[in-house]
N, C-alpha and C positions, 0 to 999 in steps of 0.2 A: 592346121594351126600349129600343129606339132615343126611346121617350117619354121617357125619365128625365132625358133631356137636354135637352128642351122644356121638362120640369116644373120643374126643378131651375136654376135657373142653374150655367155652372162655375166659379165661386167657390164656392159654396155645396158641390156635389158636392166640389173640395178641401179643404174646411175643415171639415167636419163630420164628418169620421173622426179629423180632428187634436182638436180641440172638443170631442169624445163623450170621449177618453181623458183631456185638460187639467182637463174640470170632473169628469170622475169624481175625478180625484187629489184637488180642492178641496174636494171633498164628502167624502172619505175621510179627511182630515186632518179637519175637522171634524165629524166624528162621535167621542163620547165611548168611551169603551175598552171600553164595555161592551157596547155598543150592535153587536151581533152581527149580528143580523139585518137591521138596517137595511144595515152595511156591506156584508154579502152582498148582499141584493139590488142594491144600487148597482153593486155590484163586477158581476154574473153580466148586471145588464138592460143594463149599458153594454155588455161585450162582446158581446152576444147584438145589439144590434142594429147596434155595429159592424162585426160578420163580416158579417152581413144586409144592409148597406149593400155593404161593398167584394165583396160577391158577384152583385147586381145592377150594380156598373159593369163586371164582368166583358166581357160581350158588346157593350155599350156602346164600352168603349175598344179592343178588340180589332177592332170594326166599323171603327174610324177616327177617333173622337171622342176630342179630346183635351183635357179639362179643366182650367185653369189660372187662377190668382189672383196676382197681380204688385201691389208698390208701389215706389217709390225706398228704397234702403238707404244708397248710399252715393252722392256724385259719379259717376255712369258704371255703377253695380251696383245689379241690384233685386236683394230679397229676391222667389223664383221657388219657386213651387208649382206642381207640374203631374204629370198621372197618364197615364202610360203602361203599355203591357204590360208593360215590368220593374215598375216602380213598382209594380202590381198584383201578381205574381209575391211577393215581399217582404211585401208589406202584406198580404194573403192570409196567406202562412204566419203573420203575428206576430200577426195577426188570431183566428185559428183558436186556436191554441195558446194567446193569451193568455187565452180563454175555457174553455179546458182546465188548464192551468196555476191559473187562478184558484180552478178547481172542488177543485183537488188540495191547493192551499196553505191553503185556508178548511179542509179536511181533516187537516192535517201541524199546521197552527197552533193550531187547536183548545185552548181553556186555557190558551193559553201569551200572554207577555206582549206590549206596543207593537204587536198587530194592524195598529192603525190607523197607525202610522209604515210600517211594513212593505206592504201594500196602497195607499196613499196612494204610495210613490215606486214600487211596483212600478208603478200609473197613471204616472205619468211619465216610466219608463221606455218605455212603449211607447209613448206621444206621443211622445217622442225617435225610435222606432224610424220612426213613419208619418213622421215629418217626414224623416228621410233617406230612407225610397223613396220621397216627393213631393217631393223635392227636387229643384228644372229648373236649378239652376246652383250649381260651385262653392263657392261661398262661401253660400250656403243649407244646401247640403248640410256644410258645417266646423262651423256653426253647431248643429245637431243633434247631429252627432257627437260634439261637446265633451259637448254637454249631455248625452247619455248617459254619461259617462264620469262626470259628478258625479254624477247622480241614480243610479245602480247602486252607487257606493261606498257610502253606509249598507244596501242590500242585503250584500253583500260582509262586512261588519261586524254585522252584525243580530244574531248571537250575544251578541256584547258578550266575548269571551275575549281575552286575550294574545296567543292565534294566530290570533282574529279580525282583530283591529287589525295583526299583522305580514302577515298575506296585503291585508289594507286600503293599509296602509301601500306596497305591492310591487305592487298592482295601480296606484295612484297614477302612481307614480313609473315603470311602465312606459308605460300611457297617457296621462300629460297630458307625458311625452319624445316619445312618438309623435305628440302632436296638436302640439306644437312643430313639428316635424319637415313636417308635413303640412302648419300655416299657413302656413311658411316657401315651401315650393312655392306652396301656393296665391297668395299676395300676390306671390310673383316671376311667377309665368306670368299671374297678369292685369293687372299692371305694364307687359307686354311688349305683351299682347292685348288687353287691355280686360276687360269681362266672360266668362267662361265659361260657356259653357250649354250645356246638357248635349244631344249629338244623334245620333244613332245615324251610326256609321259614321265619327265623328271631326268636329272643330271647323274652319272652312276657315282659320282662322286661328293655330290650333296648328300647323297642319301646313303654314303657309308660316314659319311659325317655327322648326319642324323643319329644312326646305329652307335656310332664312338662316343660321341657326346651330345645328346638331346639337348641338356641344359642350353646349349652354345647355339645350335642350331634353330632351337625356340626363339634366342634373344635375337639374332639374327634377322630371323624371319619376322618379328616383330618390328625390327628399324625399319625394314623396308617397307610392313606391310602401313606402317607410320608416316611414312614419306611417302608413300604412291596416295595414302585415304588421305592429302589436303586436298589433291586435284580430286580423286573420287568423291569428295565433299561426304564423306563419311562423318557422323555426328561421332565428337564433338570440333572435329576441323573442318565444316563446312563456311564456317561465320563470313570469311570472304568473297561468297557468291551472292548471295542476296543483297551487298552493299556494291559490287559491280555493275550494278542494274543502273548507274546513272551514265554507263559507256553509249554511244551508240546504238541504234540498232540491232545492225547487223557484227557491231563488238558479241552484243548479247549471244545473238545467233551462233556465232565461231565460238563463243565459250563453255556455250549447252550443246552445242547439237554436235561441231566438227573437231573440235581441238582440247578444249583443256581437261575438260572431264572425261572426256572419253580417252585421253593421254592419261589420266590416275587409273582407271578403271582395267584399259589394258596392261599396264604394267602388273596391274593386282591378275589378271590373267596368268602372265606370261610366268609371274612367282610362281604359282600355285600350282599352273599347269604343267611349265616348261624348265620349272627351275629344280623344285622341290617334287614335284610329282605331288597325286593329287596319294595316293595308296601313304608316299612317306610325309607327307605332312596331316593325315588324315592319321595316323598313325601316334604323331607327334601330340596328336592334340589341339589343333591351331585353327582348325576350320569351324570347330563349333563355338568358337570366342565368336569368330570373325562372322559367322552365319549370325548368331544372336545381334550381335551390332548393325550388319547390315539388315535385320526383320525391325530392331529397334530404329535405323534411321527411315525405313521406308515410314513406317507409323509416323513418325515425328515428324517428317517431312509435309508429312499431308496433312495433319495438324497444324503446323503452322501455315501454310498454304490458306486455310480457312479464312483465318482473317487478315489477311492482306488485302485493299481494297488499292492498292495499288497494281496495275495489270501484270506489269514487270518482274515484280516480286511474288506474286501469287504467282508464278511463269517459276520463278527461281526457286521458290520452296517447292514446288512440282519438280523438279531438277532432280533437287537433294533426294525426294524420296526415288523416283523412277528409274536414277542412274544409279542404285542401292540394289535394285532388281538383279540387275546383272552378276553384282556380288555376291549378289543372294545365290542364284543358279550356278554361280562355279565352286562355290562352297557346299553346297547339296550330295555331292559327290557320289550322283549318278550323270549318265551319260544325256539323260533326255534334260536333266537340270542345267548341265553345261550346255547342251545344244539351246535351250530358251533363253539363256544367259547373252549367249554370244550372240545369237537373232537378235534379242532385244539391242544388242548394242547399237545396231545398223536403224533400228523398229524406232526405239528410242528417239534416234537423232533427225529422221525423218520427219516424224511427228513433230516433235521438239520444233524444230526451225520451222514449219510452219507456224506454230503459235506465235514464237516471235516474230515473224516478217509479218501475220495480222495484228498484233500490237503496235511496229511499228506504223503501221499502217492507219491505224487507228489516231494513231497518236500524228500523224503527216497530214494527215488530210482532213481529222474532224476535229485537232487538239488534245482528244480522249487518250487520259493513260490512268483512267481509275476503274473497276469492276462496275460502281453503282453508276457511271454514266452510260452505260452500252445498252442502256432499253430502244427500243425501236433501231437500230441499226443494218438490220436485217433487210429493210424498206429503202434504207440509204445506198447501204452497199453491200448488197445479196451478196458477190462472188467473196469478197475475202470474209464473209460471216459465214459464207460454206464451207470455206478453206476453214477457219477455224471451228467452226462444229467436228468436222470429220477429225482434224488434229486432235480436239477434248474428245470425243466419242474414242479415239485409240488408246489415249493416254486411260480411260475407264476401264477399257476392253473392252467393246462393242463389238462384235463381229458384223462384216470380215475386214475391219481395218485392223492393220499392222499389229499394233498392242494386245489385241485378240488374242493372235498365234504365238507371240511369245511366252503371254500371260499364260496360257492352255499348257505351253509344253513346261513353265512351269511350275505350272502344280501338279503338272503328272511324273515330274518330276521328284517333286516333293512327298509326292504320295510310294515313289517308287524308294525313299529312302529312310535313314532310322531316325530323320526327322517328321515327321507326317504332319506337326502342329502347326510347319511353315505353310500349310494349304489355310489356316485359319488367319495368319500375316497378309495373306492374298486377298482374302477375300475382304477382310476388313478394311486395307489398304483401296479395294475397287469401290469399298462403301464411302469411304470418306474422297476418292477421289469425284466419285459423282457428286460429294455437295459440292464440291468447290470448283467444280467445272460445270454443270448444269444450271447451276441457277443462270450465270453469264450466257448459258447459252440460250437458254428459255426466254430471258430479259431480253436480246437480239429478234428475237424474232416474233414472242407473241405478247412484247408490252409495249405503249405508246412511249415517242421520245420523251413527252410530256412528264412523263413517271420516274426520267433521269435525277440521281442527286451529284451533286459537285458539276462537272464543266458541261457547259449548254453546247447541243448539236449548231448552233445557232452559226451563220458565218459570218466571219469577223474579216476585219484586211488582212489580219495577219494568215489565216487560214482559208489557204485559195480553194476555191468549188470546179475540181476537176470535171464535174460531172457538168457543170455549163461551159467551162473553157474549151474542155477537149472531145464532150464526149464520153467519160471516163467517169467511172467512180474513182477512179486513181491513175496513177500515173503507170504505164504499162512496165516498166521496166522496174515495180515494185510488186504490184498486184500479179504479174505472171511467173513469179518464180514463187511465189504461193500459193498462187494454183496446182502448179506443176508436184509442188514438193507436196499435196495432199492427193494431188491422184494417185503419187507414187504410195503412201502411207495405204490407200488402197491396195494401190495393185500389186505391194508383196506382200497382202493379207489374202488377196484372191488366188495370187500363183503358188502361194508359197510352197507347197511340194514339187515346183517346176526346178529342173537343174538351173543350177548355177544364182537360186533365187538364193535371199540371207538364211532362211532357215536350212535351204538345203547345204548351203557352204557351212553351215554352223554345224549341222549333225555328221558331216563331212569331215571335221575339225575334231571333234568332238570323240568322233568315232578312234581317233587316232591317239587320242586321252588316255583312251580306257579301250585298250587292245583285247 
């Protein structure tokens, strides 16, 4: 494997996963609306051979090899590409998914209008994505993130409704306050420093700037940590996720599980870890704000979750608190709390995008997008009500799906630190996640349809019965990438001490945190 890096120059190995996704968009836009077939193949061979790609640099970067492509950007700042174990960790999952996701949406979209706008910025949305986990500094990294925050808006909107354009309008005006927020940090701390590049264990020069003036470095570390918690949907700037819920499907799916929250969440990484170090901002002060906020949004999270009787949104307050986990575990500041943090992140978005591709699903083929209609659905359509059992069973922590092993690592994490009370955040957090996952699921499988309230299983013209057309409880090219994405949910709960599984790349990562 160690050849790929002979063969390859490392310019080439970082730019050619950025490349594969850029010209797929360009080639997507430029395909006619008719033009089905072509767009799918474009859409399915790009990601097909981008996972293929970032899964041979796997062993590669993890051996020691570290990949990077540099020019001047500004007086004193390059723009900085480079692939490490995080970096790979990230790109992986949006990797994986976006070839799942894409399978699902060429499925959902089916006859329906603007394909090619829709697919074309979904491609560059996830360019955006690879370019923030390849991102070696700062200001590389702001650069990206902006650019997701535009190219995901016409997703967001894609409907074309009054409620599309006001959650468009609200997701706006939360993120590009938050990327304010975030430049503001960034251009005052490399004002002071110079360039920022990103390096495990903290900047030596953040952290004599710490030492000179704390006040400065506090307020710093607060812009940014302000700017990264809209996308992390940290309370109280989450308000524009749960009104997104009226996007597409698989919009939903790329918002929660591949791109926008997990783009807040890894930047709050990258400060903490690779900016600030975890010893000088632990030092600072700043982690036990940000810990208390993220145990406060996990609770709240699941709290509001309870009473949404809407599927989507009870999916979206589960968001708020689950993608808070993470924060939780790198703010703990032990190594096994970071390692559950960063698993989670991968654990998280697995899980995650199955629920969503069962809602949508639920919602394509029986009409259903409320909680209290899912009684008997179990009898209808066994496999996506197994796909979503096993997705709620993670999201609780059920062992051995995915949710399990992050959950476990951290609270022993938590137990390992001079916080201990976050193990009582967990556990309260797994309490309240089981009511609001379990009743749904109980009601699937051991109540009559009869017993449904709000929309009847009943089939209507509008709502075709795949299961007499084709065979199908659903349409395959919807139902099998949520199958797929809950075996996975499994089986890096049953491997996970296998090399190169998330937890092991996470304690891998982790380990290099905290030398």
């Amino acid at each position: 494997m160690t050849d790929l890096v002979d063969l390859l120059p490392g310019s080439l190995l970082v730019l050619a996963p950025l490349a594969i996704s850029l010209v797929t968009a360009v080639a997507v836009f430029l395909i006619p609306e008719g033009g089905v077939r072509s767009r799918s193949t474009v859409n399915l061979g790009a990601a097909a051979v981008k996972l293929g790609l970032i899964a041979l640099m796997v062993p590669v970067v993890v051996g020691g090899a570290r990949p990077e492509w540099r020019t001047a950007l500004l007086p004193g700042i390059d723009f900085v590409l480079r692939i490490e174990p995080l970096s790979l960790l990230f790109a992986g999952l949006s990797s994986l998914l976006w070839l799942l996701t894409t399978v699902y949406a060429i499925g959902y979209l089916e006859d329906r209008p603007h394909r090619s706008r829709f697919f074309g910025f979904f491609a560059l949305c996830v360019t955006a994505t690879v370019g923030i986990a390849f991102s070696g500094n700062l200001v590389t990294f702001l650069l990206f993130y902006e650019l997701l925050t535009l190219v995901t808006y016409p997703l967001v909107v894609h409907n074309g409704t009054a409620a599309a354009r006001r959650s468009g309008r609200l997701y706006m005006l939360y993120t590009l306050g938050g990327g304010l927020s975030l430049l503001t940090g960034i251009v005052w701390l490399s004002a002071l420093v110079g360039d920022v590049e990103f390096t495990p264990g903290g900047v030596e020069a953040v952290g004599a700037l710490a030492a000179d003036s704390p006040a400065t470095a506090v307020a710093i570390f607060a812009l940014m940590v302000a700017g990264l918690g809209v996308k992390a949907a940290l309370f109280p700037l989450h308000g524009w996720l749960p009104r997104a819920m009226v996007a597409p499907a698989p919009v939903s799916a790329l918002l929660h599980a591949v791109a926008v929250v997990k783009a807040g969440v890894f930047g709050l990484v990258r400060v903490i870890d690779d900016v600030y170090g975890v010893e000088v901002a632990s030092a600072l002060g700043v982690l036990t704000p940000l810990l208390v906020l993220a145990s406060f949004t996990v609770l709240y999270g699941s709290v509001r979750a309870l009473f949404q009787d809407d599927l989507k949104k009870r999916l979206a307050y589960s968001t708020v608190s689950q993608v808070s986990y993470i924060t939780l575990g790198i703010t703990l500041v032990t190594a096994v709390g970071t390692a559950g943090g960063l698993a989670h992140l991968v654990h998280q978005g697995l899980m995650k995008i199955t629920l969503f591709f069962c809602a949508g699903l639920f919602a394509e083929v029986l009409g259903i997008k409320t909680v209290s209609a899912l009684a008997g659905l179990g009898r209808r359509m066994p496999w996506t009500c197994a796909a979503f059992t096993v997705g709620a069973f993670g999201m609780i922590g059920v062992p051995p799906v995915a949710g399990f092993i992050s959950k476990w690592e951290l609270g022993l994490g938590a137990l390992d630190s001079e916080n201990q009370w976050v193990v009582w955040v967990l556990v309260a957090s797994a309490v309240l996640n089981s009511a609001y996952f379990l009743p749904p699921v109980v009601a699937m499988w051991f109540r009559r349809a009869e017993e449904s309230r709000g929309e009847s299983h009943q089939d209507s013209p509008e709502v075709p019965d795949y299961r007499r057309r084709r065979g199908l409880e659903a349409p395959a090219a919807l139902l099998v990438p949520a199958v797929i994405t809950a075996g996975l949910s499994l089986a890096v709960g049953i491997v996970a001490a296998a090399p190169y599984a998330p937890l092991a790349m996470a304690t891998f990562i982790a380990r290099g945190v905290f030398p």
